[in-house]
C-alpha positions as CSV (number, residue, x, y, z in Angstrom):
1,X,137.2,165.0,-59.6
2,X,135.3,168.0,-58.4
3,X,131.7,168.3,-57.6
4,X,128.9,171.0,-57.4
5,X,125.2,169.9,-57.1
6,X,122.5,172.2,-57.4
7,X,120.1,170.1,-55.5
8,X,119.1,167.9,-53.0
9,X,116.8,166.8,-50.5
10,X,118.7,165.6,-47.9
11,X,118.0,167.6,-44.7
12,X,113.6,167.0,-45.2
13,X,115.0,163.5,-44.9
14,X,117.4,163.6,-42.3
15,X,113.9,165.3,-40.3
16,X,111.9,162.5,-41.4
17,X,114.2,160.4,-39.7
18,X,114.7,162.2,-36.8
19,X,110.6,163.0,-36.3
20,X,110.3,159.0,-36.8
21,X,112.7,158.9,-33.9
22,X,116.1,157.6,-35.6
23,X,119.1,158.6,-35.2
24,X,120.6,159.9,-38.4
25,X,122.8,162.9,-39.2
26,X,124.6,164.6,-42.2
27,X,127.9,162.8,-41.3
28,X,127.3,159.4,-42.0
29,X,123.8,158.0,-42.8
30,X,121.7,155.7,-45.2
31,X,120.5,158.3,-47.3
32,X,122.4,159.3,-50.8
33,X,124.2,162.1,-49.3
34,X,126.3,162.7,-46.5
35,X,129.5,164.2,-45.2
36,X,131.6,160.7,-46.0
37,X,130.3,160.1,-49.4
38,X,130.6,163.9,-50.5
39,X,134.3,163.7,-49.7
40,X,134.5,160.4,-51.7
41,X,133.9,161.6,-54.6
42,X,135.7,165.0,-54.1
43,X,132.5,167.8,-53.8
44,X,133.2,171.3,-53.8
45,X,129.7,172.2,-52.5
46,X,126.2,170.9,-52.2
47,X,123.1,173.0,-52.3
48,X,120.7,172.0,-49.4
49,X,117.1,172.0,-50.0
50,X,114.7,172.9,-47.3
51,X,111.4,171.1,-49.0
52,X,107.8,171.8,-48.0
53,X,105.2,170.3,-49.6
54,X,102.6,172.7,-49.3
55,X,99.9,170.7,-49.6
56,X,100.6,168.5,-46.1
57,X,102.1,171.0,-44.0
58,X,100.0,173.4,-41.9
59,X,102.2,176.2,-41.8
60,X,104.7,176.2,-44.4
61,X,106.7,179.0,-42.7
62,X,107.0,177.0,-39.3
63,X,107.7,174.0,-41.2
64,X,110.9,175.5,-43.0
65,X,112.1,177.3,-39.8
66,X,112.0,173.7,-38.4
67,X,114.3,172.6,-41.4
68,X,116.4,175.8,-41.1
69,X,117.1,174.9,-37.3
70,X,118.3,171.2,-38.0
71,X,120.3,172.2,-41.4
72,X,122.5,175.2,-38.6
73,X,122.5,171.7,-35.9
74,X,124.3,170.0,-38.1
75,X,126.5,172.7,-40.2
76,X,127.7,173.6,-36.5
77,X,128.2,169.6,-35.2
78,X,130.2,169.0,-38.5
79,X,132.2,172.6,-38.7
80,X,135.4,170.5,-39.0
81,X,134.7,169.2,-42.8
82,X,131.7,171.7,-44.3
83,X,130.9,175.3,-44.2
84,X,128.2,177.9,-45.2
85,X,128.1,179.8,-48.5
86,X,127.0,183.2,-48.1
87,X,128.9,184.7,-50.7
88,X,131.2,183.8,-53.6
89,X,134.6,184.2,-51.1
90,X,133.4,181.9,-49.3
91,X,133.3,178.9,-51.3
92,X,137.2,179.9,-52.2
93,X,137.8,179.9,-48.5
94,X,136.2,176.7,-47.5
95,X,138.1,175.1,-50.6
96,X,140.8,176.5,-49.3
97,X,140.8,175.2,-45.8
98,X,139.8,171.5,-47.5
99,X,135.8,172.3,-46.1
100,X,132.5,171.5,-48.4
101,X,130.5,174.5,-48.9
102,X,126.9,173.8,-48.2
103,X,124.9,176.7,-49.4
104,X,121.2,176.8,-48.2
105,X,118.4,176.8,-50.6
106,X,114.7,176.5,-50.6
107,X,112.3,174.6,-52.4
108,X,108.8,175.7,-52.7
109,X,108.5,179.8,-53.0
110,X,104.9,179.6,-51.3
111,X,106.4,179.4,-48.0
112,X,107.0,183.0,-47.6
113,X,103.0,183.3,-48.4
114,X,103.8,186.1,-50.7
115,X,105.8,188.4,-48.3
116,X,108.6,190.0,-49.3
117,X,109.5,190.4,-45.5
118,X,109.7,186.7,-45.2
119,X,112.3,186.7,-48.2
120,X,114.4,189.0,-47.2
121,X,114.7,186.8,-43.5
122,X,115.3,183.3,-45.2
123,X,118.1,185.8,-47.3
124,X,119.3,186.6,-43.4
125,X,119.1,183.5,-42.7
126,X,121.7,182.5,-45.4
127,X,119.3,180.8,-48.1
128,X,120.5,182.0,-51.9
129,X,118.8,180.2,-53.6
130,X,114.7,179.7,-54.0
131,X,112.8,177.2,-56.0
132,X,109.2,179.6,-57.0
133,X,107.2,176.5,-56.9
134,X,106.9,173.2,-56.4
135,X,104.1,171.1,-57.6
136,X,101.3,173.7,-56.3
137,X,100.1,176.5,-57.2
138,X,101.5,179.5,-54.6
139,X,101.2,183.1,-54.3
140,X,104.3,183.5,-56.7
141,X,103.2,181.3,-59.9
142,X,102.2,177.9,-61.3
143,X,103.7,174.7,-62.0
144,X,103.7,172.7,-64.6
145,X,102.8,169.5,-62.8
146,X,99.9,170.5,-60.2
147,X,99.7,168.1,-57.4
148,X,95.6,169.1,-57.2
149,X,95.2,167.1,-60.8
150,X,95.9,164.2,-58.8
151,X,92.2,163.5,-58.5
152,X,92.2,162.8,-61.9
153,X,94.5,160.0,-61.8
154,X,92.9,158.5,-58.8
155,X,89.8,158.0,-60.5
156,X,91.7,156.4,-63.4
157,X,93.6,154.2,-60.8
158,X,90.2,153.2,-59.6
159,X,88.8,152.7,-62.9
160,X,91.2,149.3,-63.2
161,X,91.9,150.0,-66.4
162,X,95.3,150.5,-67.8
163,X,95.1,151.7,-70.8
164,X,93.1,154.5,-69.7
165,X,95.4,155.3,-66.5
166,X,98.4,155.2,-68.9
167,X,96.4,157.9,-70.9
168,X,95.4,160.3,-67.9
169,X,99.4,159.8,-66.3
170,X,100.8,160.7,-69.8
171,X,98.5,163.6,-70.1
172,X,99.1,164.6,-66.3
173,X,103.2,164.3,-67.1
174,X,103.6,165.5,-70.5
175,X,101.0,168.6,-70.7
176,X,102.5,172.0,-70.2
177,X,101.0,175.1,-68.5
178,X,101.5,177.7,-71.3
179,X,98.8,180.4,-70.1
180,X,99.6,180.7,-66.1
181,X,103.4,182.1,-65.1
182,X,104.0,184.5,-62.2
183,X,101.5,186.3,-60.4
184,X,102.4,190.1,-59.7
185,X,103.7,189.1,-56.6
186,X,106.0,186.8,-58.4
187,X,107.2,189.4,-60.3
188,X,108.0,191.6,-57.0
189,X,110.0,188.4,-55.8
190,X,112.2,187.8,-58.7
191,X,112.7,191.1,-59.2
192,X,113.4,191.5,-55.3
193,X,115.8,188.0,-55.0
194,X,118.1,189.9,-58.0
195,X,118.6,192.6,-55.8
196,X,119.3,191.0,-52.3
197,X,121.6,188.5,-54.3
198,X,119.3,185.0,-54.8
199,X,119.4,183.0,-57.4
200,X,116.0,182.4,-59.1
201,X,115.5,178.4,-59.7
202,X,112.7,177.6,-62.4
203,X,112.2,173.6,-61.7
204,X,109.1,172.6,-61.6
205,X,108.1,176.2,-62.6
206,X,105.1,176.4,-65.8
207,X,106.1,177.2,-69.2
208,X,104.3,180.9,-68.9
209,X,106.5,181.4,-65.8
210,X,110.1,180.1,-67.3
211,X,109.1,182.8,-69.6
212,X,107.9,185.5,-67.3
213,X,111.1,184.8,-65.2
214,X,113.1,185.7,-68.2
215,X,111.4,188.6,-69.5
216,X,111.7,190.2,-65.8
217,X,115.1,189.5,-64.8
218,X,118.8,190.3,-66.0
219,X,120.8,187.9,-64.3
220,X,121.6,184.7,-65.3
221,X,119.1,181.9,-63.2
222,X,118.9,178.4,-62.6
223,X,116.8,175.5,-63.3
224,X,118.1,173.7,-60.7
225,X,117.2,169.5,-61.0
226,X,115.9,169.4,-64.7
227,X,116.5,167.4,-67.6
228,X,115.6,167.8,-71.3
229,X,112.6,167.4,-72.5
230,X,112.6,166.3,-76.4
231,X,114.7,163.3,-74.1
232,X,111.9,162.4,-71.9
233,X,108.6,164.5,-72.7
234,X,107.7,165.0,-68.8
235,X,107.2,168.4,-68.6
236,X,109.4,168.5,-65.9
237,X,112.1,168.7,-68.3
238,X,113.0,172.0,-70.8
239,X,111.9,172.3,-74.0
240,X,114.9,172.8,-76.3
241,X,113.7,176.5,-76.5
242,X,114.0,177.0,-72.7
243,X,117.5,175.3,-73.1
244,X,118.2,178.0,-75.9
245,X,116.9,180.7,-73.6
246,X,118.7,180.3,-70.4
247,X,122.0,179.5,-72.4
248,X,121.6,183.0,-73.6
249,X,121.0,183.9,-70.7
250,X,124.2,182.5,-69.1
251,X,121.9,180.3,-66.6
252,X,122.6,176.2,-66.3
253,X,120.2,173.9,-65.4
254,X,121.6,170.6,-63.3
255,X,121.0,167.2,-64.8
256,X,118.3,165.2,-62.2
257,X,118.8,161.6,-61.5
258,X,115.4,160.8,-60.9
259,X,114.5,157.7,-63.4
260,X,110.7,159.3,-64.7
261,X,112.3,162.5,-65.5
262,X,115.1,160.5,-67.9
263,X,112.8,157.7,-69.7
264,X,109.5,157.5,-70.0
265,X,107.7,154.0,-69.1
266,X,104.0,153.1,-68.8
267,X,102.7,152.9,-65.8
268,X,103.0,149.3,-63.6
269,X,106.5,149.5,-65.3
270,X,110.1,149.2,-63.3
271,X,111.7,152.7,-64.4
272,X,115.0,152.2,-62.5
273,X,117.2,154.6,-63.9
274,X,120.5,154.5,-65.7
275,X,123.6,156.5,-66.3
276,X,123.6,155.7,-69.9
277,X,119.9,157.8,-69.8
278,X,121.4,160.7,-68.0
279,X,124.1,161.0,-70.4
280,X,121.5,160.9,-73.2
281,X,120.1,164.1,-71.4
282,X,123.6,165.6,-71.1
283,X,124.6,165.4,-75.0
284,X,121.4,166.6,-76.4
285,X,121.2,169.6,-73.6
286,X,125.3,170.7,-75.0
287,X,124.1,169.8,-78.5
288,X,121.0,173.0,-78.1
289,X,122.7,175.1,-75.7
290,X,126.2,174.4,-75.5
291,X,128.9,173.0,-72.6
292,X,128.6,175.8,-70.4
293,X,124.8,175.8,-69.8
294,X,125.0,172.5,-68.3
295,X,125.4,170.9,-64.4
296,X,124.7,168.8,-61.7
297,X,121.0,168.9,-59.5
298,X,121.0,165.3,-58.8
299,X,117.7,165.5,-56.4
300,X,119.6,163.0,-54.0
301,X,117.5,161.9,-51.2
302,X,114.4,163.6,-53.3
303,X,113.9,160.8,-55.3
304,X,113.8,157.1,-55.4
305,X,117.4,154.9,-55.4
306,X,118.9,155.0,-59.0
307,X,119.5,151.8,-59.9
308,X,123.5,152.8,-60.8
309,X,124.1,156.0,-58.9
310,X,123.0,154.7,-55.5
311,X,124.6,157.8,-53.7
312,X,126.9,161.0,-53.8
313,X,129.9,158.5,-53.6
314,X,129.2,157.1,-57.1
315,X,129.7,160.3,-59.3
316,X,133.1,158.9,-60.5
317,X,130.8,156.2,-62.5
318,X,128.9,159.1,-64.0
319,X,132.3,160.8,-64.9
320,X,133.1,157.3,-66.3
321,X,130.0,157.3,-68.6
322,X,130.5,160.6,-69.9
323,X,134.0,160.4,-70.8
324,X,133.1,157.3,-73.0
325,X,130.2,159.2,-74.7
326,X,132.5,161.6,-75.9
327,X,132.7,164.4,-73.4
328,X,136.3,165.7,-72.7
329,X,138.1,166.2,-69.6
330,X,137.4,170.3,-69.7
331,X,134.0,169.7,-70.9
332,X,133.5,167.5,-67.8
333,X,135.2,170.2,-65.2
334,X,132.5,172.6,-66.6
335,X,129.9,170.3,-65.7
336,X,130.8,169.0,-62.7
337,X,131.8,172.3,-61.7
338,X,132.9,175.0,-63.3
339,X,129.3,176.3,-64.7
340,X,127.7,176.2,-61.7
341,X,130.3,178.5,-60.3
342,X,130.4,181.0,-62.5
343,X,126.8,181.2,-62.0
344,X,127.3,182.0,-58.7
345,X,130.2,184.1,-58.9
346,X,127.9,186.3,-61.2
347,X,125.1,186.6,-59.2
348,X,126.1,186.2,-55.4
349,X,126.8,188.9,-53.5
């Protein structure tokens, strides 16, 4: 088995670790991914987050120079089994000297404070891949879930009553943002990332923006770690329209592990996860925009433990799953792989 995944969030939690003073590292750790289980279950390359969360960080661009530096630490300490991406040839020649390619990425577009300068260095720098927003509003767009409604729900939590936290968490979850997308400057950016050679990544991204990101681009783009959202209604997910759009588009969108974004539970309720769910999410997503719009963005190390894929070296049972719900052996390369690839082939430089 070969693996490509879109997404993770390993290397904000390897510096979580190491600012809490443990000793961790990408070869061999406690978190879902690392060097040892990646080579278990056969990965051709995993995208790297680095992950600010705008709203506790002082200065976001510090704060993702900080993740830069330890992401280079420990691509240089492990040289001997994984390798940088920085164009398409490379990912053939790390294959081809038995490396995984670890191409850098960035989550949360509002780092870069709306300079185009700042983009073009994290391009430098080697990141091809940037997530516009995450759960705040930036300088770029809007999400669909805004971490500043959290008051809201607060106030429901304090109420003590359920029914009427359920009510506010469902509204918070499953409420799009149809009227805010990109900002002009968002528009610059996209248009900007095509250019240098970035991939555009929609997670988390509003409605209005998926949109906007389509109407101003020509490449294929990515939404990166999302599910499907007449699955699970959390708006996190695409609407089957979306899943229409960027399958015309000739863009995939990586099936995310994380248990709220597969089933839907009320609140106080164990939501562990389950392959059988993500699987679910994979044969609906094929059914509206066919096999080849379809991958991996597991959000590893992102998200809580899933209660059957516990880590990178446990995608065989996935495979397992979706061979028994139907999905054949070249189906599966394309998801596993093959998609994601062409993606990139198309649209790095």
């Amino acid at each position: 088995m070969k693996v490509v995944d879109m997404h993770c969030d390993t290397i904000s939690a390897l510096l979580k670790k190491k600012r809490a003073g443990e000793a961790s590292d990408l070869r061999e750790n406690d978190c879902h991914i690392d060097i040892c289980k990646m080579q278990k279950s056969g990965y051709l390359l995993q995208n790297f987050a680095l992950f600010v969360e705008m709203g506790k960080s002082e200065d976001a661009w510090q704060e993702v120079q900080e993740l830069f530096g330890l992401y280079m630490q420990e691509i240089i300490a492990n040289k001997d089994s994984i390798a940088t991406v920085l164009s398409y040839s490379d990912i053939e020649k790390n294959r081809a000297e038995g490396k995984i390619s670890a191409m850098l990425t960035v989550e949360e577009g509002g780092v870069c404070g709306g300079d185009l300068e700042k983009l073009r260095i994290l391009y430098k720098q080697g990141v091809r891949m940037l997530t516009l927003t995450w759960n705040y509003p930036n300088e770029l767009g809007f999400p669909n879930l805004d971490r500043r409604q959290g008051k809201k729900l607060k106030i429901a939590e304090q109420s003590g009553n359920l029914s009427v936290l359920n009510l506010v968490t469902l509204n918070f979850l499953n409420t799009p943002n149809v009227k805010n997308g990109l900002t002009e400057k968002g528009i610059a950016f996209v248009e900007e990332m095509e250019k240098l050679g970035m991939i555009v990544d929609v997670s988390h991204m509003s409605d209005a923006g998926f949109y906007d990101v389509l109407a101003h681009t020509r490449k294929p783009f990515v939404a990166s770690h999302s599910n499907s959202r007449d699955v699970c209604p959390c708006v996190r997910n695409l609407s089957d329209d979306m899943i229409h759009r960027l399958a015309e588009r000739g863009g995939v969108m990586g099936l995310n592990f994380c248990a709220d974004f597969l089933t839907q539970v009320p609140v106080g309720v164990q939501n562990p996860g389950t392959i059988a769910a993500i699987v679910n999410h994979a044969k609906h997503i094929v059914a509206v925009g066919g096999v080849e719009c379809l991958g991996i963005g597991s959000d590893f190390d992102g998200i809580d433990t899933h209660a059957e894929l516990t880590g990178a070296d446990k995608m065989d049972r996935l495979a397992d799953a979706l061979k028994k719900g139907g999905f054949t052996e070249g189906q599966l390369d394309k998801i596993f792989y093959g998609n994601v690839l062409r993606v990139y082939k198309e649209t790095l430089k």
